[in-house]
C-alpha positions, 0 to 999 in steps of 0.5 A: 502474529501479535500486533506487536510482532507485526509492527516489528515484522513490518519495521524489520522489513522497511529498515531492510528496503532503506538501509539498502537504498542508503547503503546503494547509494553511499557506495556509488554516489561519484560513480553514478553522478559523472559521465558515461565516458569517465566511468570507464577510468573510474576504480568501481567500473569493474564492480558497478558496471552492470555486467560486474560482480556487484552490478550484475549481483543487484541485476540478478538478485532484483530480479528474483525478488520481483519473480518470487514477490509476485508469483508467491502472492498469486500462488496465495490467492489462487492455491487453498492448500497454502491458505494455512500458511499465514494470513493474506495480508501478511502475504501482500505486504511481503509481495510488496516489500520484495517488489519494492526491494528488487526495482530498487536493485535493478535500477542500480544494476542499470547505473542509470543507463538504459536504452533500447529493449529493456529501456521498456521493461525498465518503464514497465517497471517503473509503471508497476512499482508505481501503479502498485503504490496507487492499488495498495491505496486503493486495496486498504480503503476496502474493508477486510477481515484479519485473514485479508479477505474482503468484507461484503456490505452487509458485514461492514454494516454489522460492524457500526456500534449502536450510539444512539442505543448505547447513549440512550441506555446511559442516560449520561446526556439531558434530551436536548443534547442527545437529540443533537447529537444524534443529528449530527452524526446522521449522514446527509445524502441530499447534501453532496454531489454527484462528482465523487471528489467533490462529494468526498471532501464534502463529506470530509467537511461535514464529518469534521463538524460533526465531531466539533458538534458531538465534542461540544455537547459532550463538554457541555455535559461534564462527562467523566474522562473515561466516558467522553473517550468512549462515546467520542471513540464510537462516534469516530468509529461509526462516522469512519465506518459510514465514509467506507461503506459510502465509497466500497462500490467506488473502490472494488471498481477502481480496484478491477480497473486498477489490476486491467492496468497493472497486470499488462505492464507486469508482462511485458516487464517479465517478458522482456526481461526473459528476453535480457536474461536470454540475450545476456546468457547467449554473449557469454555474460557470467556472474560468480558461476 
């Protein structure tokens, strides 16, 4: 898939998840702004109650997506034979955009009204949509192949451009400029903390001027256009590469704590679900069929 195609995937993709939500809830705003004991009176109670054909629609439909989103990405990971069939990532974002569509049909399939057994999977629920938008920020700050697989520190490494090499060779900058400049970018270990945050908005700190630093020296040499972008650009690269390599092992731990969270409010959501689903069948509830 083109980066193109893929922006248009990805957009397809977020238009269908906010459409859906507007459509929601421009179609039952008064519905679910008054009071359980007016609803009954209301002309959509029969639609949007959740045992009614739109309600109970949204119940059943978001619980599919949710069943497919997860069990097709864990069938990705686990199975080889469907490594062929596109790549990981690709997978991923779609395991997201279904378990962010089917939350979204179930909490109007609830009318907002929850209580007792499934008022935990509810949470649970809620506690996965949640913890899933902390473990996508945690999956992208680890550096990954185009295919979606996690990159070692070695090849991280590897991927950092020789600057000094590349400014040495084109002889653009007097001696005194490329020492400073030089000097800038290198990273100053002694300087930070031992407290993670604190080190990495040191960090942050020292990167900015560092680019101030490498910006001015630059000017001060009258590169061309062309060639100011470039080094510029390389020098970006690298700081970014540093501040990755820097915090992996952070972030593949956090990522291991991160899964011994998600994965039990997972269950019990689909397990008390099952329950629901069960208990909804056995009173004679029905949909369409």
């Amino acid at each position: 898939m083109s980066k193109t195609a893929h922006r248009i995937y990805i957009g397809i993709l977020v238009t269908i998840v906010f459409v859906t939500f507007i459509i929601l809830v421009n179609k039952g705003m008064e519905y679910y702004g008054i009071s359980l004991e007016e609803r009954v009176y209301h002309p959509d109670h029969s639609n949007l109650k959740p045992s009614g054909i739109l309600g109970h629609g949204m119940g059943i439909l978001g619980s599919l997506f949710m069943i497919i989103g997860v069990f097709s990405y864990m069938a990705r990971k686990r199975y080889r034979f469907l490594s062929r069939m596109g790549y990981l990532k690709h997978w991923l974002e779609f395991h997201i955009f279904l378990c962010t569509l089917g939350p979204i049909l179930i909490l109007f399939h609830t009318s907002y009204k929850f209580g007792g057994l499934v008022a935990i999977s509810f949470w649970s629920m809620v506690a996965v949509f949640l913890s899933g938008i902390v473990g996508r920020f945690i999956y992208i700050q680890i550096p990954r192949s185009i295919e979606g697989r996690e990159l070692s520190l070695s090849e991280v490494r590897e991927m950092r451009s020789d600057v000094a090499g590349i400014l040495k060779e084109s002889n653009l900058l007097d001696e005194e400029s490329y020492v400073i400049l030089i000097e800038s970018i290198k990273k100053k270990v002694e300087l930070y903390h031992k407290n993670p945050f604190v080190r990495y908005f040191r960090k942050y700190r020292d990167d900015q001027n560092s680019l101030k630093t490498v910006k001015s020296v630059l000017r001060k040499n009258k590169l061309p256009a062309k060639e100011y972008k470039k080094i510029l650009s390389l020098v970006k690269n690298d700081i970014h590469l540093n501040r990755r390599i820097e915090r992996l092992d952070t972030m593949v731990n956090l990522l291991k704590y991160w899964h011994v969270a998600h994965l039990p409010f997972a269950i019990v959501m689909f397990i008390i679900m099952i329950i629901h689903v069960g208990v909804t069948i056995l009173f004679g509830y029905k949909w369409i069929f």
